[in-house]
SERO-4910 file (N, C-alpha, C, O; in steps of 0.05 Angstrom, whole numbers):
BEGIN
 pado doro    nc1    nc2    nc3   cac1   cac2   cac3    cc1    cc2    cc3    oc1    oc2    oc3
  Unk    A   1097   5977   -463   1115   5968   -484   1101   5972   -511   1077   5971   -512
  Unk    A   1114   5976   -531   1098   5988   -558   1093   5962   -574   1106   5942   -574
  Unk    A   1074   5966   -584   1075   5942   -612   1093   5939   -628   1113   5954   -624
  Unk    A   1095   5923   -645   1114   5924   -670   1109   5950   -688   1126   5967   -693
  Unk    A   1079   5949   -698   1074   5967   -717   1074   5996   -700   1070   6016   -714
  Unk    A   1076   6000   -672   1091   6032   -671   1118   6030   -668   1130   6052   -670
  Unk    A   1131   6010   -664   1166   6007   -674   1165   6022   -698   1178   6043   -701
  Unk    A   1150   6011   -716   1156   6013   -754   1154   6034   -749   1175   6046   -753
  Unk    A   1125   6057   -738   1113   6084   -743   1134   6108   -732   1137   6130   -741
  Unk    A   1152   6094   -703   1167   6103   -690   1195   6116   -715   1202   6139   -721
  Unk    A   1204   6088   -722   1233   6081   -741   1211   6102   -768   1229   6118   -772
  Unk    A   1200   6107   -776   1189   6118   -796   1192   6150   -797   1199   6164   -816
  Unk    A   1184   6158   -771   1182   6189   -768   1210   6197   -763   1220   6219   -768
  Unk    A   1223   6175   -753   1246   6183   -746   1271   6187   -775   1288   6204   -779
  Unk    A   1264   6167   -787   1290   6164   -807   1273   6169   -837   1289   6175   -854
  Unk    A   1247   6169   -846   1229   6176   -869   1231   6159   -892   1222   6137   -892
  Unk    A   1240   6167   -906   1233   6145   -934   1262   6143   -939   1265   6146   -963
  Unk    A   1283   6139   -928   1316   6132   -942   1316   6101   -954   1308   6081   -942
  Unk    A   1322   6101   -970   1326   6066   -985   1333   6054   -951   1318   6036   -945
  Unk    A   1353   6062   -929   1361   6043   -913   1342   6036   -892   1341   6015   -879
  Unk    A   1323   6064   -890   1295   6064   -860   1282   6046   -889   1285   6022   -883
  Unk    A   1276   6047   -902   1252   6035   -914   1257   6002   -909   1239   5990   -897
  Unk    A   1281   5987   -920   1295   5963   -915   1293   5950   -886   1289   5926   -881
  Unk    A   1295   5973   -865   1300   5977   -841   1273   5958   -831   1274   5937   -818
  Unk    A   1250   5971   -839   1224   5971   -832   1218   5940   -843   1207   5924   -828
  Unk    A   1226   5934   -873   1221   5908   -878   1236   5885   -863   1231   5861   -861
  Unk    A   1253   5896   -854   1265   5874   -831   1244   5872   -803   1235   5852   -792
  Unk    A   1243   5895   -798   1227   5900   -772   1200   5875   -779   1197   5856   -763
  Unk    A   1183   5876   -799   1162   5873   -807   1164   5831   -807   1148   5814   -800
  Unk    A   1192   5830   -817   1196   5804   -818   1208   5791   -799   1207   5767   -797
  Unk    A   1217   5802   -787   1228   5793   -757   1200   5791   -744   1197   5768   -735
  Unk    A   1176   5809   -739   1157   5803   -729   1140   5784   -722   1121   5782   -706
  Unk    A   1155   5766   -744   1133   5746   -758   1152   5712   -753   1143   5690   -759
  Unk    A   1175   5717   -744   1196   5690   -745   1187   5685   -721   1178   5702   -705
  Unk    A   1192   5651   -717   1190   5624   -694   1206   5645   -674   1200   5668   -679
  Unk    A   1220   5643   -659   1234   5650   -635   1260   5627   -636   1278   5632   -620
  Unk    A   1262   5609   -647   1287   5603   -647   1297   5607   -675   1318   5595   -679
  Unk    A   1287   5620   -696   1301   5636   -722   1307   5665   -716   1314   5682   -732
  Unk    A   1303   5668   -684   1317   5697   -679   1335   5701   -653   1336   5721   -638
  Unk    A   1349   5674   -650   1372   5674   -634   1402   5677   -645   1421   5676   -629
  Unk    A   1408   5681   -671   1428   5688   -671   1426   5703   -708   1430   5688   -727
  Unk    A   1422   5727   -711   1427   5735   -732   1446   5750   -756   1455   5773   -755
  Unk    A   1450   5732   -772   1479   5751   -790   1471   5773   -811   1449   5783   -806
  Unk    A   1479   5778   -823   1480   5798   -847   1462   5774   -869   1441   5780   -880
  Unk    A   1475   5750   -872   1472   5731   -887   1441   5718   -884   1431   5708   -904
  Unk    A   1425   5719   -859   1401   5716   -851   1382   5727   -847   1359   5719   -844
  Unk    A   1396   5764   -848   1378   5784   -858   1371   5777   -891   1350   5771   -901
  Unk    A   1399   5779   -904   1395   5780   -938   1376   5754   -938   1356   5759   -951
  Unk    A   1375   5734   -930   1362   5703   -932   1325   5710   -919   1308   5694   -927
  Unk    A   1321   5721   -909   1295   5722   -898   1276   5739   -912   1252   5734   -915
  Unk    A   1295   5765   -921   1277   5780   -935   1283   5768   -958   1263   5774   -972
  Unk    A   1298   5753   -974   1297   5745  -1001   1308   5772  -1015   1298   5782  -1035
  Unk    A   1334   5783  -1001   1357   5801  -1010   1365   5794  -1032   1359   5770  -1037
  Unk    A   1379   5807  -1051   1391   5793  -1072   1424   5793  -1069   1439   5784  -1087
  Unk    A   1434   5808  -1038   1470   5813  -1031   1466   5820  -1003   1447   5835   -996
  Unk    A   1487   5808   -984   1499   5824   -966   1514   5853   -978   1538   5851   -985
  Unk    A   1498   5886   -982   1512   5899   -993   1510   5928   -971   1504   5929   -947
  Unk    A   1516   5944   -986   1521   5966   -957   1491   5977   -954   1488   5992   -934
  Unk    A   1470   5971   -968   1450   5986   -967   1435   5968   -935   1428   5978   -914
  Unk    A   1436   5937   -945   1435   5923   -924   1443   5921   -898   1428   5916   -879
  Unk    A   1468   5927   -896   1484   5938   -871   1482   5957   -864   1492   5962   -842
  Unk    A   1469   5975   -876   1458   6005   -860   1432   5996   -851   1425   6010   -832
  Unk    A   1418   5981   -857   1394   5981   -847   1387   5965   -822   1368   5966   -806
  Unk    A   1417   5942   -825   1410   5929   -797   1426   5943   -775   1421   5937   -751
  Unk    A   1446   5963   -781   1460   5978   -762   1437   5999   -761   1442   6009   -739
  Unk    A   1419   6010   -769   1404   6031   -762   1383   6012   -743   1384   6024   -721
  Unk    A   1371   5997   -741   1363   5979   -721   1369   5969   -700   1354   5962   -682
  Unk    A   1403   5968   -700   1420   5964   -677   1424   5994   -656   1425   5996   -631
  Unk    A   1425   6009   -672   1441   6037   -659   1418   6059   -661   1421   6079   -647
  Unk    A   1400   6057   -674   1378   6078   -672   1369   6082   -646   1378   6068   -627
  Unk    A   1344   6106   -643   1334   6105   -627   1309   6089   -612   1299   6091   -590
  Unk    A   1305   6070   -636   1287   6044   -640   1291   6014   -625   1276   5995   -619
  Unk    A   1320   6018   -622   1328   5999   -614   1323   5973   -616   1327   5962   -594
  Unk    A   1315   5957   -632   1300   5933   -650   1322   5911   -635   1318   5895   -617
  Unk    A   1345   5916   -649   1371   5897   -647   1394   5902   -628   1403   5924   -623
  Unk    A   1403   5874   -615   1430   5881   -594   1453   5876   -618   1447   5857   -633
  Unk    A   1476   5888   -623   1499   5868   -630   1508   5861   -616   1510   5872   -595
  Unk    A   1520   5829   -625   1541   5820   -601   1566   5809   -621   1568   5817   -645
  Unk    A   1577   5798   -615   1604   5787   -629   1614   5766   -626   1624   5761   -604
  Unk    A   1614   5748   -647   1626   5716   -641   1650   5711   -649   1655   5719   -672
  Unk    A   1670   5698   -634   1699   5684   -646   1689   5657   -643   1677   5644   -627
  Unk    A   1708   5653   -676   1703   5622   -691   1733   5607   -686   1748   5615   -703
  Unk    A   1740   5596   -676   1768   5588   -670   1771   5576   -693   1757   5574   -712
  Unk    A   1802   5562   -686   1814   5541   -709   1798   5511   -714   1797   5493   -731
  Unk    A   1788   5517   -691   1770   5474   -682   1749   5488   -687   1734   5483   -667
  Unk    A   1735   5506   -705   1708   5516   -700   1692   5520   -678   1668   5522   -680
  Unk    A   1701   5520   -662   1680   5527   -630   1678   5554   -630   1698   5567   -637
  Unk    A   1659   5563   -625   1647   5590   -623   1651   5597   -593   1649   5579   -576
  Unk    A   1656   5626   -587   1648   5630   -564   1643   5666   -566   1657   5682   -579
  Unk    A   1621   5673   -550   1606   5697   -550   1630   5716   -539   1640   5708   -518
  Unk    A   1639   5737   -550   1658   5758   -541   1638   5791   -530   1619   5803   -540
  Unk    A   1654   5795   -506   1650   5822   -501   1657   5837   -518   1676   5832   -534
  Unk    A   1642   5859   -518   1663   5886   -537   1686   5897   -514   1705   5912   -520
  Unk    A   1684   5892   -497   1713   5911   -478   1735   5884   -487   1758   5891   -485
  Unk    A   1728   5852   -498   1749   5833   -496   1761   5834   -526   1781   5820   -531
  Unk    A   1747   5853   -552   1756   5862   -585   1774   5891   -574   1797   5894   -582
  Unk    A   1762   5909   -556   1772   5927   -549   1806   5921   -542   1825   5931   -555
  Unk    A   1807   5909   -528   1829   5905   -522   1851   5884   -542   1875   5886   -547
  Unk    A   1832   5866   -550   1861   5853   -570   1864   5881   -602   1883   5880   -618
  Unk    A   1844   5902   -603   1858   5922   -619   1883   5935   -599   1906   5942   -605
  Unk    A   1873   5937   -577   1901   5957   -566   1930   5932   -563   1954   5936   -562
  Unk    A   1917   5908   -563   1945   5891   -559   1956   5885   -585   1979   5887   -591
  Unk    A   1932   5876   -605   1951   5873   -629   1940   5833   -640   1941   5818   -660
  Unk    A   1930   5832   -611   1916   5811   -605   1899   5799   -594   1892   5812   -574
  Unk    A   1883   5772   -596   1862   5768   -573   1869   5750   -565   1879   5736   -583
  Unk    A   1870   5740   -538   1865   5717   -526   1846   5701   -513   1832   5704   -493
  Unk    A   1849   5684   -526   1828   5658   -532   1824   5658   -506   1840   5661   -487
  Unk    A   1784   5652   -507   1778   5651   -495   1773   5628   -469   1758   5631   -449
  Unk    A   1790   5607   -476   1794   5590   -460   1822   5578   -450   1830   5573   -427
  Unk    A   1834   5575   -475   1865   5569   -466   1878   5595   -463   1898   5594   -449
  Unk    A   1870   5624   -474   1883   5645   -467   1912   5648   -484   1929   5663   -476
  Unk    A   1915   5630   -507   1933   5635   -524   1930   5660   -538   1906   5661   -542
  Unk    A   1940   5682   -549   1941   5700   -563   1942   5700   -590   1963   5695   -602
  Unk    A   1922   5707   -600   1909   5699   -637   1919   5724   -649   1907   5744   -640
  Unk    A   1937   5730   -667   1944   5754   -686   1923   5754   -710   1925   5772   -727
  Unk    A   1904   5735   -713   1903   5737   -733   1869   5738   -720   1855   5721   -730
  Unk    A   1861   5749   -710   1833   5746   -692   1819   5763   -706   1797   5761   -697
  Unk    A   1817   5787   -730   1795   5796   -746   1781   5776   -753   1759   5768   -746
  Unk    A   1799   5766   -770   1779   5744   -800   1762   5728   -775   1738   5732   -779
  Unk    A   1764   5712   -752   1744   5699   -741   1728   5716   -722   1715   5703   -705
  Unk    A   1727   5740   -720   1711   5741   -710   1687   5758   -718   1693   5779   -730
  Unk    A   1651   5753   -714   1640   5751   -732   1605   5776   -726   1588   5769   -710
  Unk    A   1602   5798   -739   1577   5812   -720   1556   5790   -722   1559   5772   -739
  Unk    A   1534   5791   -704   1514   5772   -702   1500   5789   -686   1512   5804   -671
  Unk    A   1464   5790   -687   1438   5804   -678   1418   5790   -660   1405   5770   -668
  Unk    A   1416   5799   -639   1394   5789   -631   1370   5806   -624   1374   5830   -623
  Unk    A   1342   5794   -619   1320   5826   -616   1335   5832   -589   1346   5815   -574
  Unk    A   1332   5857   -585   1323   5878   -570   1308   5871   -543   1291   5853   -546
  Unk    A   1311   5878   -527   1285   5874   -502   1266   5887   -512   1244   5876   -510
  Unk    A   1267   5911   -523   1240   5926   -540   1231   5908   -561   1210   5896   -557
  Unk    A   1243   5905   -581   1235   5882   -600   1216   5860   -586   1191   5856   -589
  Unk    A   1232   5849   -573   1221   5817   -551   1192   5831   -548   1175   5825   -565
  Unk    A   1186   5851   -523   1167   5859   -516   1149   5871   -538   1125   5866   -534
  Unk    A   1154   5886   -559   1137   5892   -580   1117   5866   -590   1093   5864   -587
  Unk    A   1139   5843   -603   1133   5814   -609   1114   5809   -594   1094   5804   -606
  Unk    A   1112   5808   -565   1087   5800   -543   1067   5812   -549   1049   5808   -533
  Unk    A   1063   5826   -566   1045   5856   -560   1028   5838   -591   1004   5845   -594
  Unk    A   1037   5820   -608   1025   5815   -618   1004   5799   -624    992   5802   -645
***
């Protein structure tokens, strides 16, 4: 399993000096370094908050999606719905998949059908099994 700092060297050769690999790497670098329960559920809003961002802006969002989807693989996405009573519950992507083809989602417990299921539902990050195992390495 690699260290953190051949994650960075890895994400480095691979993507080079772009404002978003560079960002990329400062996440990597700070994620390295958080408790284990400040890295169970991460937003856009907790990236911008950790590194001391000054916006959730697109430069930001490329950098935590290049972490998610690279070949680095740092980050899982997963996807939360926030209901009407605020209760959260963790969504599949095949269970978004399908309320786009229906037009709707149904809730995940009473199974009512939400039209209006964009606005609550929400991307969120967690490490990686590579990440995890890098982290050990330190």
């Amino acid at each position: 399993m690699p260290s953190v700092e051949e994650l960075i060297r890895e994400f480095r050769e691979r993507w080079g000096d772009h404002p978003s690999a560079q960002l990329s790497v400062a996440i990597l670098e700070r994620l390295a370094t958080l408790p284990d329960d400040q890295l169970r559920m991460l937003t856009f809003i907790s990236f911008k908050n950790v590194l001391g961002y000054p916006s959730v802006d697109e430069l930001l969002i490329r950098a935590v999606m290049l972490l998610a989807n690279s070949s680095v693989h740092a980050l899982d996405a997963k996807l939360l719905f926030i209901d009407d009573d605020d209760a959260e519950y963790e969504l599949d992507p095949a269970e978004l998949e399908d309320a786009r083809k229906e037009g709707a989602l149904a809730h995940p417990v009473t199974g009512a059908l939400i039209g209006d299921y964009e606005r609550k539902v929400f991307p969120f990050f967690v490490p990686s099994d590579r990440l995890i195992g890098a982290r050990a390495h330190a």
